[in-house]
N, C-alpha and C positions, 0 to 999 in steps of 0.2 A: 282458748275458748273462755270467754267471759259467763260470768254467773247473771241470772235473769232472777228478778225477785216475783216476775208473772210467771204464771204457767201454760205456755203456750199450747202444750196438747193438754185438754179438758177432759178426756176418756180415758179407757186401760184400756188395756193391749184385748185382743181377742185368742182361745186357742187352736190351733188347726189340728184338724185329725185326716190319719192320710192311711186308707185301708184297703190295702193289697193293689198298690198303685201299679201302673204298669203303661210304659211306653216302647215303642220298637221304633228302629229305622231300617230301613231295606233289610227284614229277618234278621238282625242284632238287636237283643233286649238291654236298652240304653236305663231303664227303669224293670225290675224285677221284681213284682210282687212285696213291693217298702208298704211297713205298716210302720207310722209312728204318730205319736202322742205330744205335739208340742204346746206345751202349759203358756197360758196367757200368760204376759207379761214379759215372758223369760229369754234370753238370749240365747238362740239355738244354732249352733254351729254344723254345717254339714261338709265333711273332710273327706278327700281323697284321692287319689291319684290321677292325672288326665283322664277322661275315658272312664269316669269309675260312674258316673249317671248324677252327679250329685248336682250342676249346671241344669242338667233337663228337670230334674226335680224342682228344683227351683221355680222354674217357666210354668209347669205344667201346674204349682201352685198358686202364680199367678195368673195363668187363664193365657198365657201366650203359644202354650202350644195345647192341643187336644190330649184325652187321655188316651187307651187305648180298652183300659180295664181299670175294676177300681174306683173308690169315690175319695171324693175331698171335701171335708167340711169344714167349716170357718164361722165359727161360734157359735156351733151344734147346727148352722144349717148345710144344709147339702148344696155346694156350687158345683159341680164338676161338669156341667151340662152351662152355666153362665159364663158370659161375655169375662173380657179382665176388667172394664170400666164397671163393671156391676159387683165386682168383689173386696172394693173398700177397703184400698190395701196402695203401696206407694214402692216404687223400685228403684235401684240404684244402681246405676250399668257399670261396668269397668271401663269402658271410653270415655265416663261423666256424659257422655250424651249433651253438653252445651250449644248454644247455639251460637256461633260466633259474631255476627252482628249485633246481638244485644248484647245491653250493658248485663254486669251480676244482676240487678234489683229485678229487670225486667225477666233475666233467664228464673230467677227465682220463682215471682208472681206469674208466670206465666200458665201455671195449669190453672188457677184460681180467676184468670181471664177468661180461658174458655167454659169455665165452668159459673158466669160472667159471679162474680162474687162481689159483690158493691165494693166502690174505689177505697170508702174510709177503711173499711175492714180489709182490704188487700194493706194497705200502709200501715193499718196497726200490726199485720201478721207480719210483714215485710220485718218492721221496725225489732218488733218482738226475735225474730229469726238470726235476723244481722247480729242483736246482740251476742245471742247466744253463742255463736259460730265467733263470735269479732270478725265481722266483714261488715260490720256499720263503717269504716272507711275506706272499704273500695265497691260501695254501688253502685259509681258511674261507671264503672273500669270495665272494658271488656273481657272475655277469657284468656286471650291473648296477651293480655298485660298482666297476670296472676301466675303466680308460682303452682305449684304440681299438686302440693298441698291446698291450698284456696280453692284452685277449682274445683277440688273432691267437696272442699265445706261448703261452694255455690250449690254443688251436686247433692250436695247432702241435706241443704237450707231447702231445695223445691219438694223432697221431699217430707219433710219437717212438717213444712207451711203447709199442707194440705190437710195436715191432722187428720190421719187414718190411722188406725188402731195396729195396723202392720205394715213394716219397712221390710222391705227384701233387698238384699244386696246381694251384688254376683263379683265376688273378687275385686271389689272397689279398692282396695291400695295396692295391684297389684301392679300398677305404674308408677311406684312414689320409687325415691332411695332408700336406704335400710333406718336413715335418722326418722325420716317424718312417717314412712311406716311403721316405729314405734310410737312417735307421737300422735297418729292416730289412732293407732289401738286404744293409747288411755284416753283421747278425746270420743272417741265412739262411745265405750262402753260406759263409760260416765254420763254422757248424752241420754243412752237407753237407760239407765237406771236413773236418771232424773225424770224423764219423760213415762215411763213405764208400758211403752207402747211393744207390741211382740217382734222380736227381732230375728230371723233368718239369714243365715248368714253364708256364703259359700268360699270357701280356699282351700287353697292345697299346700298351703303352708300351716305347721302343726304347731309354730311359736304362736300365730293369732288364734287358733282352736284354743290352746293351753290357757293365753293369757287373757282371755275373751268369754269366753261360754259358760253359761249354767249347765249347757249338756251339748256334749258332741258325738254327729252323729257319722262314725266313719264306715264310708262304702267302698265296696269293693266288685266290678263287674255288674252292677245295677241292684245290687242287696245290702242289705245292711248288714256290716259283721260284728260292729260295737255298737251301742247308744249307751252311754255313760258320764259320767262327768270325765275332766281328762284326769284328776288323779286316779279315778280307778281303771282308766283302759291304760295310764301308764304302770299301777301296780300290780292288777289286775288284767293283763290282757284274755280275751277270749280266744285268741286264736294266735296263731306265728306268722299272721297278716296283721293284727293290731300289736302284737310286739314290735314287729320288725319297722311299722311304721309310724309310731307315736315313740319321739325318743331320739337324743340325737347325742352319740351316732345311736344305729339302731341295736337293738340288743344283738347278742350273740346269741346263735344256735348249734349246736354240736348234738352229736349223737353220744348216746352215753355208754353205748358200747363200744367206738372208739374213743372214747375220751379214756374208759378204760383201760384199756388195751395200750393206749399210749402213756397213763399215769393211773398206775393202780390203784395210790393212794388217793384216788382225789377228791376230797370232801364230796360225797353223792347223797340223796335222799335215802330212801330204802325203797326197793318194787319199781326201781327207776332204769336198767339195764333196759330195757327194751324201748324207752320212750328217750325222746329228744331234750335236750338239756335247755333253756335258757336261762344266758346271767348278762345285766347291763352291765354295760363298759366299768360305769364309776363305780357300780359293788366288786370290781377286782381287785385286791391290797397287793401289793408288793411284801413280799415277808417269808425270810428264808427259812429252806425246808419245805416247802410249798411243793407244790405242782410246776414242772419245768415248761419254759417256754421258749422257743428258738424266737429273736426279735429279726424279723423282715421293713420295719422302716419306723422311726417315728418323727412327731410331727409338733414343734412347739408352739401354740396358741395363747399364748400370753399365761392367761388363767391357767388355762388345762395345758395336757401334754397329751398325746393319744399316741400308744402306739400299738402299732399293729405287728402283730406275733403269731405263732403255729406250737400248738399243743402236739405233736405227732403230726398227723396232716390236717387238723383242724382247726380254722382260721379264726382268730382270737382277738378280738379290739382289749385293749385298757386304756383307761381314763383314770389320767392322776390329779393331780395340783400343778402347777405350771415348774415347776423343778423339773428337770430332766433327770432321766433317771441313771443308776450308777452306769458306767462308760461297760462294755461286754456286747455278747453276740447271744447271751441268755439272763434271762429273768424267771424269779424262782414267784409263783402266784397262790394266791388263795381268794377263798369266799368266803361269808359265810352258807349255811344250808340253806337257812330260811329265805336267801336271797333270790335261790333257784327257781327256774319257773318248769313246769312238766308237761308237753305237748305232744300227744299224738301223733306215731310218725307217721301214719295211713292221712286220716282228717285233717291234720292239722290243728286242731282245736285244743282248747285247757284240760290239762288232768289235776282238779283239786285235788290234795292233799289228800284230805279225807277219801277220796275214791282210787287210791293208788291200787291196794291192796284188790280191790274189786277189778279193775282194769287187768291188772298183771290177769286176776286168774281169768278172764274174758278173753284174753291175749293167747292164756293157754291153751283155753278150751280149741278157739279160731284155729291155732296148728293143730 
């Protein structure tokens, strides 16, 4: 992506507010009561599982599908009752949506035709766009003729060029390979932080949340279970749903009373017996005297090594350096404490530190 010394988008970004949103399809709540705070400018990530509402979210903020409950506002006015062509806002499908018989230039300028924008000014924005992207040498080229990559930057140029204060994307590199789906990430977010226009963003892969977002927003069954930046939902999880799924591999969950029961010793918090234990893969050291672990398979990955192990009967990932580890059928583990995470085995939810002590005796009282 070439550098532009114009600045194609003249505006900021606008921010959207989304308060107790709500979508069904046939009696399944696809959207659940989502309230969130997206800050102008910023690059907002919404993550999650198939099926998790994060795609309808999307729509329903661009005006393509109805709400059902709930308002949407978009720089403090209230649209949720307007058209999508009335909410000044630009989107980007994961089929790229091109049109095959036209060339790039023409697939590009084409909303700025129907919206008839004088010819000089479609070619200056054209001109302007192709830079930015480097597709100023294939504006004759059909789609057809452009690699996997190019046609996401054609996809990405029509929506640029119409300079609207918000871009919505739905999974747009989720047709590339794993090289140019790197290399878009850093061409995106580079893009929106030159531009400063408000960016939504939707996938379900947690490498572009991570390596992408000023804040991610991960759902779960049409609700929100994190809004965070990604280091804090990876060091900070809220629940054993944003543990298990921000983090790769996912963390480990054990009960801590069989973790017990099968290694007495094993480095534990305090007031932690009755709650569930989690530790990621790479906080587990190798290092004898430890905590025992029967090894069931592992797995060389150049860098890392993973192997997968059983504490008693409790199913154990580690994460080393790409060494393999000493040749046996056990490995001796440790952690440190502060590495541990403490979740509620009813909820599922976080037990801060600080509220262990209170938990346990709540725990008690509950028997």
């Amino acid at each position: 992506m070439k550098n532009s010394n114009s600045r194609l988008f003249s505006g900021s970004g606008e921010a959207i507010s989304l308060q107790n949103l709500q979508k069904g399809w046939g009696g399944v709540r696809a959207v659940d009561g989502i309230d969130l705070e997206i800050d102008a400018g910023s690059f907002t990530v919404l993550l999650g599982p198939s099926g998790c509402g994060k795609s309808t979210t999307l729509r329903l903020i661009a005006g393509l599908d109805e709400v059902d409950g709930g308002r949407i506002l978009i720089g403090g006015k209230d649209v949720t009752d307007q058209a999508a062509s009335s909410r000044n806002l630009s989107m980007v499908f994961q089929s790229y949506a091109l049109f095959p018989h036209l060339s790039v230039a023409e697939n590009i300028i084409f909303g700025l035709k129907v919206r008839r924008v004088e010819r000089a000014e479609c070619e200056q924005r054209l001109q302007m766009t192709a830079d930015l992207l480097g597709l100023s040498n294939f504006l004759d080229r059909r789609p057809s003729q452009l690699s996997g990559g190019q046609q996401q930057r054609v996809a990405l140029g029509r929506a640029i060029i119409s300079e609207r204060p918000i871009c919505l994307m739905d999974e747009p590199l989720s047709n590339l390979d794993a090289k140019l789906r790197h290399d878009m990430r850093v061409e995106l977010r580079e893009l929106q932080t030159k531009l400063g226009f408000t960016m939504v963003y939707v996938t379900h892969d947690q490498i572009e949340a991570i390596s992408m977002a000023d804040k991610v927003v991960l759902l779960n069954q049409g609700k929100i279970e994190q809004a965070a930046t990604a280091q804090e939902i990876y060091e900070r999880p809220a629940s054993i749903f944003s543990a298990k799924f921000m983090g790769t591999p996912p963390m480990n969950i054990m009960s801590a009373a069989e973790l017990l029961h099968a290694a007495p010793d094993a480095p534990l918090p305090p007031a932690s017996t009755e709650a569930l234990i989690g530790i990621r893969p790479e906080s587990i050291r190798l290092e004898e005297g430890g905590v025992k672990a029967k090894i069931r398979n592992i797995e060389y990955l150049g860098a890392d090594t993973l192997i997968d192990c059983r504490i008693g009967d409790a199913p154990c990932l580690v994460r080393i350096s790409g060494d393999l580890p000493p040749m046996g059928d056990q490995l001796s583990l440790t952690w440190p404490v502060e590495k541990l995470h403490l979740f509620n085995a009813v909820s599922g939810t976080r037990i801060d530190t600080s509220l262990e002590k209170e938990w346990a005796a709540e725990t008690a009282d509950a028997k």
